[in-house]
Steps between C-alpha positions, in 0.01 A plus 500: 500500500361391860167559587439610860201382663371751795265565712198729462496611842592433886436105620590224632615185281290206580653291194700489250437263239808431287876467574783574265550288208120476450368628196181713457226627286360830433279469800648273778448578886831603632411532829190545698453866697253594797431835575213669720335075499513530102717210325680667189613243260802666339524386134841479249504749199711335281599125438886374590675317775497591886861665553441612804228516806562777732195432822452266734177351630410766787703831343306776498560703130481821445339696185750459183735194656630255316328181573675284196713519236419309161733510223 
C-alpha cells in the first residue's frame, strides 16, 4: 500500500531531496520546507521506492498535501 508523504503545514519547498526510483529509509529528508524563516526537514515514515514526487522547488504546500508518494 503507498505511503503518502505530506506536509505538516503551509510553506514553501526549498528542496526536495530524492527523485523517483530512489529508495529510502525510515527517516530520509524528502524535501526541505520554510515557513515563518524556520527550515522544516520533512522526514519518510516508512521504507520503499519513490513512485511519485508531487512539488516543485518554489510551490508553496498547503497543510495535509501530498508531497511524495513511496510505495
Amino acid at each position: 500500500m503507498p505511503h503518502h508523504v505530506v506536509s505538516d503545514l503551509v510553506a514553501n519547498v526549498l528542496s526536495i531531496a530524492v527523485h523517483v526510483g530512489d529508495t529510502v529509509e525510515v527517516g530520509t529528508e524528502i524535501a526541505l520546507l520554510e515557513s515563518m524563516k524556520m527550515e522544516i526537514p520533512v522526514l519518510t515514515e516508512q521504507a520503499g521506492t519513490v513512485s511519485e514526487v508531487k512539488v516543485e522547488v518554489g510551490d508553496v504546500v498547503q497543510e495535509g498535501d501530498i508531497l511524495a508518494v513511496i510505495d
